[in-house]
C-alpha positions, -999 to +999 in steps of 0.1 A: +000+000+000+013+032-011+025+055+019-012+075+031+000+116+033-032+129+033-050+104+065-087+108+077-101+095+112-136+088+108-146+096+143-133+130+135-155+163+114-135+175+081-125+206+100-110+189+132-082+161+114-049+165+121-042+177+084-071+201+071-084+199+039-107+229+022-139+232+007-129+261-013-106+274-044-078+302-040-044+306-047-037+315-011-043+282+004-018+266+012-006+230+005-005+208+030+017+182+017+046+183-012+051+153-033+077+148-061+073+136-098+075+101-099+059+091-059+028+072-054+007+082-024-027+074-009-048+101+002-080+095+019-115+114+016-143+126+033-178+123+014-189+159+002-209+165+032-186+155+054-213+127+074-240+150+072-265+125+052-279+095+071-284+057+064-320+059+074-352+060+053-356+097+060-347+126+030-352+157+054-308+155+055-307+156+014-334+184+019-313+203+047-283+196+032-257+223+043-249+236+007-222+259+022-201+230+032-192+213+002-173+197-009-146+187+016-118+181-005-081+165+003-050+188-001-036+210-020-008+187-025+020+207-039+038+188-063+076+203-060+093+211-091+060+226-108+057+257-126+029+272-142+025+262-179+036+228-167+008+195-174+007+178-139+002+141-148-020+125-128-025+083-124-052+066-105-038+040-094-068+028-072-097+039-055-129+024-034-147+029+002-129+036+034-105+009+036-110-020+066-145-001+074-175-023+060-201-007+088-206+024+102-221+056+105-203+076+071-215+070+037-183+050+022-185+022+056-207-004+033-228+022+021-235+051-001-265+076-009-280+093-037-301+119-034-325+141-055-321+174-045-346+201-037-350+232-055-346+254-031-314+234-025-292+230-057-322+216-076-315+191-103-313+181-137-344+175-138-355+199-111-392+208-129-405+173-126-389+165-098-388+198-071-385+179-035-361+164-022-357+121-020-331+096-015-317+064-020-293+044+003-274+017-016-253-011+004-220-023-008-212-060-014-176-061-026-180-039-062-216-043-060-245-020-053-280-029-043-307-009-025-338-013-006-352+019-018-345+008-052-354-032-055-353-054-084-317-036-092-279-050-083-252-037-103-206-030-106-197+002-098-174+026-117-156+037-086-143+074-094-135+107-078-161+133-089-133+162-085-100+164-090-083+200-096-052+225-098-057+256-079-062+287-103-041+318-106-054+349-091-060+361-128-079+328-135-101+332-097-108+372-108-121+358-141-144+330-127-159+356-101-168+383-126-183+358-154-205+340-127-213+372-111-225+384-148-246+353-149-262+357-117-269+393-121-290+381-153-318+365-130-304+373-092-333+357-078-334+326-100-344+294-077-321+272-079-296+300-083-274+309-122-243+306-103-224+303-066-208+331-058-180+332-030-194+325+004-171+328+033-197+308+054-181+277+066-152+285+042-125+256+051-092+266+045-064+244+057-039+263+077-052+297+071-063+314+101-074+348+109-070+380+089-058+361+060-087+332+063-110+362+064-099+379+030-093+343+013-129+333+024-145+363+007-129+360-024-126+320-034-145+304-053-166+276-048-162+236-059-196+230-073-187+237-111-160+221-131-133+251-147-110+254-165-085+236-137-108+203-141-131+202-108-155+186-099-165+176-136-180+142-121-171+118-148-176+079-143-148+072-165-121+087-145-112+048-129-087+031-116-065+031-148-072+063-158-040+091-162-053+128-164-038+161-177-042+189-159-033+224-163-008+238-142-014+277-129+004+283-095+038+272-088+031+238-072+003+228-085-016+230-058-041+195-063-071+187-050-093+156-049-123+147-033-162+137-039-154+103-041-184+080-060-192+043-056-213+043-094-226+074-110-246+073-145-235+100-173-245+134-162-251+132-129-287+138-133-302+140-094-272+167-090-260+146-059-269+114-088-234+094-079-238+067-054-217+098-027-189+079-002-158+087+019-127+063+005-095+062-005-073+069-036-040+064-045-022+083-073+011+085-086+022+121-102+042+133-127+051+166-148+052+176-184+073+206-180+058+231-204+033+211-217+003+237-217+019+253-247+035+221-265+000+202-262-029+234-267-040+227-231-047+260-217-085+257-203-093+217-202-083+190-183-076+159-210-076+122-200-066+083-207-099+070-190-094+039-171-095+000-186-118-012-154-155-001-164-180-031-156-183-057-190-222-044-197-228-060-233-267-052-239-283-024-234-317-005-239-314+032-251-341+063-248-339+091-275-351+128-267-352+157-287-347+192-281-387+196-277-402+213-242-429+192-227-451+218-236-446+216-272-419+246-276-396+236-302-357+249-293-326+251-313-303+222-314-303+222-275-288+190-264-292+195-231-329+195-234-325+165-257-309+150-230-337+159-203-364+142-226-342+112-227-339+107-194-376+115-185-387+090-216-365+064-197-381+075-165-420+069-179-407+033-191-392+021-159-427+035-142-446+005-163-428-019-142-437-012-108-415+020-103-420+052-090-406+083-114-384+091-085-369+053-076-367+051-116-344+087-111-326+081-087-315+046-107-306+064-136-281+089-113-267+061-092-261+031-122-236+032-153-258+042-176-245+059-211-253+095-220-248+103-256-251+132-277-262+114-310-272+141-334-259+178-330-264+194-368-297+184-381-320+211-371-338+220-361-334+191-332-305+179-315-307+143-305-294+130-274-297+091-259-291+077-227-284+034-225-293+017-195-278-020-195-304-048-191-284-069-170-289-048-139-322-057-140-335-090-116-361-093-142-361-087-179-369-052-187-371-052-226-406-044-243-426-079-250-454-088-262-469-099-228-465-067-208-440-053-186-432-075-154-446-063-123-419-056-098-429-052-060-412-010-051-405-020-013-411+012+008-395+033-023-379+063-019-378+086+015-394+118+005-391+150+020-412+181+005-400+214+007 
């Protein structure tokens, strides 16, 4: 096992570990560990929330989620020899639940969560159909994920950290704040909000105390969106195997990882739509010195992903198109295209048994595939989403004698706003 520089105690909060991590971006934090090209290290990892969601059959915790805490994030781990301009080379070498814990009281000890979240609390993908707030709690058995607010289902895991980053420059930090503060100003009262802006309310900061905590916390910027440093652009694909590229704009690097996931489908859909945990990773780093300017990698992360996705060979797949459901025809928008997918595969799973929010909160938590399939023919972009029939404990293609009737268990916990 590769030396652990970064070490969590689980009866511990984020905020009270011997080394403390942030929730936050700014070129002022400072790194709490150095690490040279070349090493291979283990760093552990508190679920977003830090412990504030519950194994229980209750959603009031999704719907009082503390927003302003997330997400608790490892490091900055300074990685010595980096320059800005340079590509820090990342490996994941492995990553799963909190190692030796298979019980307990954190999501990541045999367990994990999804949740749809509330719009008055981050909303969703899907936030107009779906406005409250509901959860799903899903129990581990070795790569496997089942749940008794989601029967009839069992599926392998794409194990993955949701964000992974650089810090940015203070040029890059100035330019986030003023575009999102344009966007917000478009709609300030838009519910769920445009955009985050900096909130110095439970800003964690690692060492920074004081003064200089005070004037750090008012200017950084939050986690919730990936940027141009990478962040938390929750892709499934980024595995055990996977080696990333990532833009290198402080000296040091300044890395970050964090919002571990047990499964996850493409997109994210229920906004907290991975299957969230606390776990470990272990990376090995390297440097490409000038590489932003030899590769054209100025803005974007760019990645290997990794070789260890589950072996799903069938699959069905749901079409939308970029159509309102009240008839308003839009422009090539694939993101409505891929709304209307996901709610058509939402109606289909409800003719077996299943509630439009267990049949959600399946597409967020299992490796589905999200496509864009048709992006030029207007005036309607195409978009698809596969979900792989072996999941399934029954056979969920269309026949001629019906859907099967699957039994929903006590569904999802539902908490209205």
């Amino acid at each position: 096992m590769p030396e652990v520089v970064f070490p969590l105690d689980s009866t511990r909060g984020f905020a009270d570990q011997r080394i403390v991590g942030h929730n936050r971006y700014h070129p002022d934090i400072p790194a709490v560990v150095e690490v040279r090209p070349g090493d291979e290290f283990r760093v552990h990892c508190r679920e977003w929330f830090d412990g504030a969601i519950r194994n229980d059959d209750s959603a009031d915790d999704v719907r009082d989620a503390p927003m302003s805490r997330v997400h608790a994030l490892s490091g900055p781990f300074a990685i010595r020899g980096a320059q800005p301009g340079d590509l820090l080379v990342v490996d994941i070498l492995d990553v799963g639940p909190l190692p030796q814990e298979d019980s307990g009281p954190l999501a990541g000890q045999g367990w994990g969560y999804t949740g749809i979240f509330a719009r008055s609390n981050g909303g969703s993908f899907l936030v107009d159909r779906f406005p409250d707030a509901y959860k799903a709690v899903w129990d581990f058995t070795g790569q496997t994920a089942t749940s008794r607010h989601v029967p009839g289902v069992s599926f392998t895991g794409i194990t993955h950290p949701g964000l992974m980053a650089t810090a940015p420059s203070a040029e890059l930090l100035a330019k986030w704040n003023t575009r999102e503060a344009a966007l917000i100003a478009t709609d300030p009262d838009r519910i769920p909000p445009l955009a985050l802006p900096p909130e110095p309310q439970d800003a964690i900061l690692g060492t920074l105390t004081g003064a200089e905590h005070d004037r750090v916390a008012a200017e950084a910027a939050r986690t919730a969106p990936p940027r141009e440093n990478g962040g938390n652009q929750d892709i499934k694909n980024l595995t055990r195997g996977t080696r990333v590229f990532y833009p290198v704009f402080v000296p040091g690097a300044n890395f970050s990882v964090g919002d571990l996931h047990f499964s996850q489908g493409d997109g994210e859909i229920t906004f907290c739509g991975g299957i969230e945990m606390g776990g470990f990773l272990d990376l090995r780093v390297d440097l490409i010195k000038g590489g932003m300017d030899r590769y054209g990698v100025s803005e974007n992360a760019i990645f290997l992903p990794g070789n260890t996705d589950p072996q799903y060979s069938e699959w069905l797949a749901f079409s939308g198109t970029s159509v309102t459901l009240d008839g308003e025809q839009r422009y090539l928008d694939s993101q409505l295209a891929y709304q209307r997918a996901c709610l058509h595969a939402i109606d289909y799973l409800t003719t077996f048994g299943y509630s439009p929010e267990q049949a959600y909160l399946l597409l967020g938590a299992a490796p589905v595939e999200g496509r864009f399939s048709g992006v030029v023919d207007i005036p309607n972009s195409c978009a698809t989403i596969y979900l792989p029939t072996a999941i399934f404990d029954f056979d969920v293609r269309p026949s001629a004698t019906g859907p099967h009737r699957i039994d929903p268990g006590i569904g999802a916990p539902h908490s209205p706003t």
